[in-house]
Backbone bond lengths (Angstrom), bond angles and torsions (degrees), N, CA, C in turn:
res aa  C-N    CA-C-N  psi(-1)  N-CA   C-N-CA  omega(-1)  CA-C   N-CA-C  phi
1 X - - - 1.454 - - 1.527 108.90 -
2 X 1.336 122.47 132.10 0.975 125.61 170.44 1.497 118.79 -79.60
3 X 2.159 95.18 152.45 2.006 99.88 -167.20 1.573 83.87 -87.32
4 X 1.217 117.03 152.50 1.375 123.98 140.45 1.323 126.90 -80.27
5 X 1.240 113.29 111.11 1.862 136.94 168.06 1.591 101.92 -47.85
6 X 0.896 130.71 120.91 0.993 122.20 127.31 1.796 149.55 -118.26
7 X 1.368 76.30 108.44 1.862 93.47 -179.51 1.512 120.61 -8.64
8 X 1.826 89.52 -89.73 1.457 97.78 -152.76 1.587 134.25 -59.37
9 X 1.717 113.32 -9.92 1.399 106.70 -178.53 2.076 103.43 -65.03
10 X 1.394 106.89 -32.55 1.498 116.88 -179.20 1.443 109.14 -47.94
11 X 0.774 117.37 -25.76 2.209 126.50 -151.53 1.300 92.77 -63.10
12 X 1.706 139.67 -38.06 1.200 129.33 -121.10 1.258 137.04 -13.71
13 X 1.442 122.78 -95.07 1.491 116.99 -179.30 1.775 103.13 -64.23
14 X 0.992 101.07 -22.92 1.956 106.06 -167.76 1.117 104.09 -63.92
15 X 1.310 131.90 -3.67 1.559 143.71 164.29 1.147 104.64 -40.59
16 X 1.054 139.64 -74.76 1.709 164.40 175.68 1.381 102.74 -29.93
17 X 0.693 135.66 -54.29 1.393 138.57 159.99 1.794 115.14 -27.38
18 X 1.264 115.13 -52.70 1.067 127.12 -149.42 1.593 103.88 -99.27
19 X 1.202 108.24 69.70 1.601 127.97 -173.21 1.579 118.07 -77.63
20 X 1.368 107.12 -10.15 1.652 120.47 -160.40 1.720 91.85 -51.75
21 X 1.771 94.01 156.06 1.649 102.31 162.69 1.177 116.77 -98.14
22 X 1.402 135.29 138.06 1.686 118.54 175.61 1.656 111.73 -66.35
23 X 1.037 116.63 -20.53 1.161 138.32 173.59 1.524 110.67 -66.74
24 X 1.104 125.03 -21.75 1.161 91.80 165.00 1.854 86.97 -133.37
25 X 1.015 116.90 80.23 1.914 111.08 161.51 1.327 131.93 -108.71
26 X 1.074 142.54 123.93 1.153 156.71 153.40 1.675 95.10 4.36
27 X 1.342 115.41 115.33 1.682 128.81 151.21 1.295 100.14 -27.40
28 X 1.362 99.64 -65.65 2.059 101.76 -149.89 1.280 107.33 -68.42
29 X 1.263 117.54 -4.93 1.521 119.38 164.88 2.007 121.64 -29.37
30 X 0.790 142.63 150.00 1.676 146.00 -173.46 1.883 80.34 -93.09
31 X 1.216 108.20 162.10 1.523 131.89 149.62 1.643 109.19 -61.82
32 X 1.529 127.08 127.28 1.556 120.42 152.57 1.743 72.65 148.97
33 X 1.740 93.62 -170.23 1.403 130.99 -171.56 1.033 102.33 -30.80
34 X 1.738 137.89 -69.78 1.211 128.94 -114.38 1.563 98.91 -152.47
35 X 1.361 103.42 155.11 1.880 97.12 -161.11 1.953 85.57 -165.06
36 X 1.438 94.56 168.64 1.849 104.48 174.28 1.266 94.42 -124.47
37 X 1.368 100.23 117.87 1.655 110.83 175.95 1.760 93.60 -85.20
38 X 1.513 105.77 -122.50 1.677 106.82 -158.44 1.715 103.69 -91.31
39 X 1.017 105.92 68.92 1.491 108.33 166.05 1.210 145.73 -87.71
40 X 1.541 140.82 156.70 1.333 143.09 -129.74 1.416 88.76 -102.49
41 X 1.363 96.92 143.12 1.827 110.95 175.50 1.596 124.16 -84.94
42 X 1.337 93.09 57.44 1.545 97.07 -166.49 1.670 97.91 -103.29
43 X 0.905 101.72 9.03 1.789 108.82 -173.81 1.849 110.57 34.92
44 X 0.987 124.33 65.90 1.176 150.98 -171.04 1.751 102.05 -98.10
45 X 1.358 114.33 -64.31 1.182 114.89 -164.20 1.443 117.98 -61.24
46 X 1.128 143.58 -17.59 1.521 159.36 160.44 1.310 112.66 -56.51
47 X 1.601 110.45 -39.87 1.720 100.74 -170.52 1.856 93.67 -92.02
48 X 1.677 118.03 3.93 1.461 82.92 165.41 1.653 95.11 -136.35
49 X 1.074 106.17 31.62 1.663 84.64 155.11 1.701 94.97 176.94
50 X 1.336 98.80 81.31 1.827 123.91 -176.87 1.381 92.76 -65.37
51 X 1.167 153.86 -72.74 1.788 155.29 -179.71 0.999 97.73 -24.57
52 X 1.479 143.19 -36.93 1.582 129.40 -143.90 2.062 103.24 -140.79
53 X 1.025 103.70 -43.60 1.743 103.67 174.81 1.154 123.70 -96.24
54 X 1.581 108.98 142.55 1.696 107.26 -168.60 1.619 91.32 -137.65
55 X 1.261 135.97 168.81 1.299 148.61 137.41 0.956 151.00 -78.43
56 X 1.662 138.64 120.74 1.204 134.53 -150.87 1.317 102.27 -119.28
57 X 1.623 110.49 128.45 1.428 123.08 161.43 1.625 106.54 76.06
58 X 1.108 115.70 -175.08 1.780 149.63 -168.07 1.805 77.24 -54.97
59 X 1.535 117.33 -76.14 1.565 119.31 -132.63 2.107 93.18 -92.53
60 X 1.702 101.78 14.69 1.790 86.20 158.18 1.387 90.82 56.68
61 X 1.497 148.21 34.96 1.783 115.06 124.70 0.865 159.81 17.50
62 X 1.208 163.30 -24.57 1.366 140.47 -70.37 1.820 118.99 -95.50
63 X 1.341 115.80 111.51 1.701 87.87 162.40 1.283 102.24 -123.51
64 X 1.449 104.60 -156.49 1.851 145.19 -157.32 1.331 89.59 -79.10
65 X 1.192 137.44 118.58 1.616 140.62 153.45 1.576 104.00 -110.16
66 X 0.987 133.37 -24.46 1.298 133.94 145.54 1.793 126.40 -126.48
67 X 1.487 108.81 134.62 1.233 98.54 169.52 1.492 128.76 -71.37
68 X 1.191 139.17 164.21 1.654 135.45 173.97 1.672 105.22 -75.15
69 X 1.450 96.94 156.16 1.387 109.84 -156.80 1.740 100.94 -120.10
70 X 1.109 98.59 -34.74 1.209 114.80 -164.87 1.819 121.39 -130.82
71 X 1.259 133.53 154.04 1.112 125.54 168.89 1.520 132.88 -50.44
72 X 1.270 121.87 -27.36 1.415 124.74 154.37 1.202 124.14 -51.26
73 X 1.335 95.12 -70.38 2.168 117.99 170.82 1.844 89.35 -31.00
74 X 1.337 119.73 -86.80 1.307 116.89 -173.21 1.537 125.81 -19.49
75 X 1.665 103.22 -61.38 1.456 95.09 178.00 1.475 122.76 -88.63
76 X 1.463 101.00 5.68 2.142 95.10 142.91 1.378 114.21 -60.92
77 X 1.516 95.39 -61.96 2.123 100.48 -165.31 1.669 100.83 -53.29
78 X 1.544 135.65 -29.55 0.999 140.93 155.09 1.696 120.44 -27.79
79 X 1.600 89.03 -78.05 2.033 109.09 179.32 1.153 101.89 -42.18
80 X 1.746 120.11 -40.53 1.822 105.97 -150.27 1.640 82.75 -100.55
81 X 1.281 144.02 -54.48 1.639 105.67 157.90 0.800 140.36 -22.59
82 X 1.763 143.62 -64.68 1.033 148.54 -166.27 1.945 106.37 -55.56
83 X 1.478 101.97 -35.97 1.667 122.31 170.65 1.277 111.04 -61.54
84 X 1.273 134.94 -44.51 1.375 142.70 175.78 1.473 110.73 -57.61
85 X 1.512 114.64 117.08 1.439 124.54 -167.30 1.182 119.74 -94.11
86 X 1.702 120.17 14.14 1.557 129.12 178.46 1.441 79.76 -121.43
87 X 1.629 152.02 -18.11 1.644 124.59 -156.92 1.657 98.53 43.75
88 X 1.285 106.81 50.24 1.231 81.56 143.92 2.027 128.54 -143.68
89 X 1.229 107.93 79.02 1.054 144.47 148.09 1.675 111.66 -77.18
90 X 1.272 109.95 161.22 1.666 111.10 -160.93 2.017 85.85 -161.70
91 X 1.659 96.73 137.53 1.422 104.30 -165.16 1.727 85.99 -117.45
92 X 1.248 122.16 -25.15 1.731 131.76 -175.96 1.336 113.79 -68.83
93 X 1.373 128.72 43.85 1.626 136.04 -170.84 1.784 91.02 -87.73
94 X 1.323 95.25 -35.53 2.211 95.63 -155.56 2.102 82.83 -59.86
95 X 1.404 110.92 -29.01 1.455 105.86 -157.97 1.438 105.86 -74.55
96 X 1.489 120.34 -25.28 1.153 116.80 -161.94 2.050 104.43 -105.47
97 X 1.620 96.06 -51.11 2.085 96.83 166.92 1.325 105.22 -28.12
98 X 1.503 120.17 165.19 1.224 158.69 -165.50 1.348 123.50 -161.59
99 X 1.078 121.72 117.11 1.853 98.27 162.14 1.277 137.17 -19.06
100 X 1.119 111.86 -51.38 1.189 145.53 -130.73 2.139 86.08 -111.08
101 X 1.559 115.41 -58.95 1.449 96.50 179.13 1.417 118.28 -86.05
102 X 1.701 123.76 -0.75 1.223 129.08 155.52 1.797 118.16 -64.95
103 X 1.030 95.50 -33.42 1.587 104.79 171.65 1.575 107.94 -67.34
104 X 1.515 117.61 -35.37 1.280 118.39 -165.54 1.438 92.07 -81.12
105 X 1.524 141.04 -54.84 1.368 139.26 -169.42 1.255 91.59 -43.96
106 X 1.527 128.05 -70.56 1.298 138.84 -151.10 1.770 106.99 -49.13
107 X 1.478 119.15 -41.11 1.129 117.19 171.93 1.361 127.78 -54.63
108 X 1.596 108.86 -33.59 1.292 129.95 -145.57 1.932 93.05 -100.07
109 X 1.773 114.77 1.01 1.358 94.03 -158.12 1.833 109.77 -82.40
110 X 0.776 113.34 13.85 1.569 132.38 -174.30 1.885 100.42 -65.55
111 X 1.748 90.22 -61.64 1.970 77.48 159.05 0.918 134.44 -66.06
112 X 1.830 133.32 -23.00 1.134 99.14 156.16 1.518 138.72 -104.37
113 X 1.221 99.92 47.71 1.524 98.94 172.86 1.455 101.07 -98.63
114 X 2.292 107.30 -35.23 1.466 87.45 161.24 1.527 161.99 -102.87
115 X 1.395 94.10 35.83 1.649 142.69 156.24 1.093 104.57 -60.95
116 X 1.427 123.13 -79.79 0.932 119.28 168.67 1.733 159.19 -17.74
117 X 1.689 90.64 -57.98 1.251 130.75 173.04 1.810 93.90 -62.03
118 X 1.192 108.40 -56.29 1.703 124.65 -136.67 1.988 84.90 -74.76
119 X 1.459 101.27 -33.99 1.886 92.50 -169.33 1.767 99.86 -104.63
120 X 0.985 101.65 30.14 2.124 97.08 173.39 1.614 107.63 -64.82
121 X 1.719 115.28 -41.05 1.131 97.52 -177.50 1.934 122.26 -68.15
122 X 1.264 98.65 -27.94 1.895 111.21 173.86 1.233 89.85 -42.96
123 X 1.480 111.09 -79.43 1.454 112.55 -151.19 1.692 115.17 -48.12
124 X 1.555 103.83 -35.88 1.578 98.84 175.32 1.196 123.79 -68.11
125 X 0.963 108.34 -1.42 2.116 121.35 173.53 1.066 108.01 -93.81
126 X 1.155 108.31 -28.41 2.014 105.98 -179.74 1.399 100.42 -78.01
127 X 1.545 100.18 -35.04 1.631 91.20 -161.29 1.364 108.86 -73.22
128 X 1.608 128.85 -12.74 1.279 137.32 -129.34 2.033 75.12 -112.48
129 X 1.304 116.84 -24.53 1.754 131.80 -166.62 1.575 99.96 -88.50
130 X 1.601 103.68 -49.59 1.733 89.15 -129.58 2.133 68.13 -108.32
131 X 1.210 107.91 -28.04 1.884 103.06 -161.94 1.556 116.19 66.31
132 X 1.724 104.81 43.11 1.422 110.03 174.88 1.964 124.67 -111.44
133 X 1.297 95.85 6.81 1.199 123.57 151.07 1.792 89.01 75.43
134 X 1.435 140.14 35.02 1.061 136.77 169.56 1.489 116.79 -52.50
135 X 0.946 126.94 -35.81 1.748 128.61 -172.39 1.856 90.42 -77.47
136 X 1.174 148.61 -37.34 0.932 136.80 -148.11 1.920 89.59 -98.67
137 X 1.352 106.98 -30.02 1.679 95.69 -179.96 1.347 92.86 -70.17
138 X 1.293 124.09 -53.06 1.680 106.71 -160.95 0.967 115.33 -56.94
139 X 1.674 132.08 -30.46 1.394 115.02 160.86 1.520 137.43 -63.12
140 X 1.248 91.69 -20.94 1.422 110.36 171.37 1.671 119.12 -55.86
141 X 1.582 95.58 -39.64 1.899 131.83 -174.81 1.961 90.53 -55.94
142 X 1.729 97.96 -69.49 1.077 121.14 -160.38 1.835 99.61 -49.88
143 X 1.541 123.61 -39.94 1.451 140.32 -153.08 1.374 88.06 -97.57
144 X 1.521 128.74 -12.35 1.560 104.65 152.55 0.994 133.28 -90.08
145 X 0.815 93.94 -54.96 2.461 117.68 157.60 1.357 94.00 -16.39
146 X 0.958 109.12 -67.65 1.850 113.78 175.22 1.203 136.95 -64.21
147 X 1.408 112.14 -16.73 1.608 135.61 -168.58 1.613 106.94 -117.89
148 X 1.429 114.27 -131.48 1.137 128.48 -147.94 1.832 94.80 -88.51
149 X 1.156 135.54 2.14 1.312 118.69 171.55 1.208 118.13 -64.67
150 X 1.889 119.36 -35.87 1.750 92.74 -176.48 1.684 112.40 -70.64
151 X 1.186 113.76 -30.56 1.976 110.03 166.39 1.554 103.98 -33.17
152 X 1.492 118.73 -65.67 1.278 106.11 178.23 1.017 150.18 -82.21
153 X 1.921 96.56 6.02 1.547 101.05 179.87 1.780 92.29 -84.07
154 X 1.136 123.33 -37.94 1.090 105.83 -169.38 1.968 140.93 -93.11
155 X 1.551 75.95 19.71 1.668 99.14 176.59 1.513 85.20 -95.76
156 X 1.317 129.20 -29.83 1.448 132.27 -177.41 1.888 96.23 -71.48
157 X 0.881 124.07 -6.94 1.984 125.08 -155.32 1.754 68.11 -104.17
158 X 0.927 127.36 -66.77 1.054 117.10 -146.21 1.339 118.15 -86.64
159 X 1.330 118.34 -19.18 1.891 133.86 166.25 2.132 91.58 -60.08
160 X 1.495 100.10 -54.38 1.753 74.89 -165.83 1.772 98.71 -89.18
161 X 1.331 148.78 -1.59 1.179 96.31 128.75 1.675 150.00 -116.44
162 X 1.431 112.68 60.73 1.148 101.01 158.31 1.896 94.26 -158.52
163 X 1.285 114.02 43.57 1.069 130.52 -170.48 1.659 115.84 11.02
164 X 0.909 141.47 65.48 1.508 146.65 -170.22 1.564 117.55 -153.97
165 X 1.265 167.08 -174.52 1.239 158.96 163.37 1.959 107.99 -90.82
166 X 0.956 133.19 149.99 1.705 119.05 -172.68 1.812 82.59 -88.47
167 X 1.679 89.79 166.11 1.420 97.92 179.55 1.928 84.30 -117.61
168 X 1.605 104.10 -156.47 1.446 121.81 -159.52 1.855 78.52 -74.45
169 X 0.985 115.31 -64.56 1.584 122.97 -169.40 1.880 106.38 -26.07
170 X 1.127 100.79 -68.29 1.600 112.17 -175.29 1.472 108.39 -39.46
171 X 1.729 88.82 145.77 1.687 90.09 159.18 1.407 100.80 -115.29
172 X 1.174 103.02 164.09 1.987 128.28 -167.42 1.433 101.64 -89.45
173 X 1.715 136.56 126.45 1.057 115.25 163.77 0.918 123.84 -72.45
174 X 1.806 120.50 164.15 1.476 106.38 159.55 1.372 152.23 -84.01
175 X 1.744 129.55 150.12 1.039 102.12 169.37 1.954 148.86 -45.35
């Protein structure tokens, strides 16, 4: 069973940083804390935290394809905020998720695998430009979608509701 991390009490002052609107975030965003709302296409977020940020579309986006797991992971998703020249990254996801609209992403992830699928050749042009290895995260994106994300979406079902990590005892809701 997976622990649930939780991020944001760690952030301290690095909070400030994290100006994003939920209102306006990136779909392809993962469920949890932290997401890239309307951010600058400077492709910044990759060179500091490649595990967790990917790019969306023509104008480079950036959101959360994975959340951080760990205290390192964190102060990447940190670095490539602090890099982002609108702040706009957003750490207030736990405030806005639901059961209930994590369940709805989870239904809905079928588009983005074919998002995914549909921009492999972009990414190999970027990668072929910038050498930031984007086509290989999105498969990576795609190889969670498929893999170990529902384990963590739903240690995440169960962090927002009863805010704590489950122990061996607990059961996990479902997706």
């Amino acid at each position: 069973m997976d622990v649930y991390f939780d991020p944001v009490p760690l952030l301290g002052e690095a909070r400030t940083v994290f100006q994003g609107r939920w209102a306006d975030r990136q779909w392809l965003n993962v469920p949890g804390p932290f997401y890239g709302a309307d951010t600058d296409n400077c492709g910044t977020g990759r060179i500091f935290a490649p595990a967790l940020v990917l790019y969306e579309g023509e104008h480079f986006t950036e959101y959360v394809w994975r959340q951080p797991r760990t205290a390192a992971e964190l102060q990447q998703l940190v670095d490539a905020a602090e890099a982002e020249v609108f702040s706009a990254y957003g750490c207030d996801g736990d405030d806005h998720w639901t059961p209930e609209t994590v369940r709805e992403w989870w239904r809905d992830r079928a588009r983005i695998t074919a998002y995914l699928a549909a921009r492999r050749r972009v990414r190999e042009a970027d990668d072929e430009k910038s050498g930031q290895g984007t086509a290989a995260a999105a498969e990576a994106y795609a190889a969670y979608l498929d893999g170990e994300l529902a384990a963590h979406l739903r240690t995440y079902l169960f962090w927002l509701d009863e805010r704590r990590s489950p122990t061996a005892a607990d059961r996990l809701p479902q997706l």
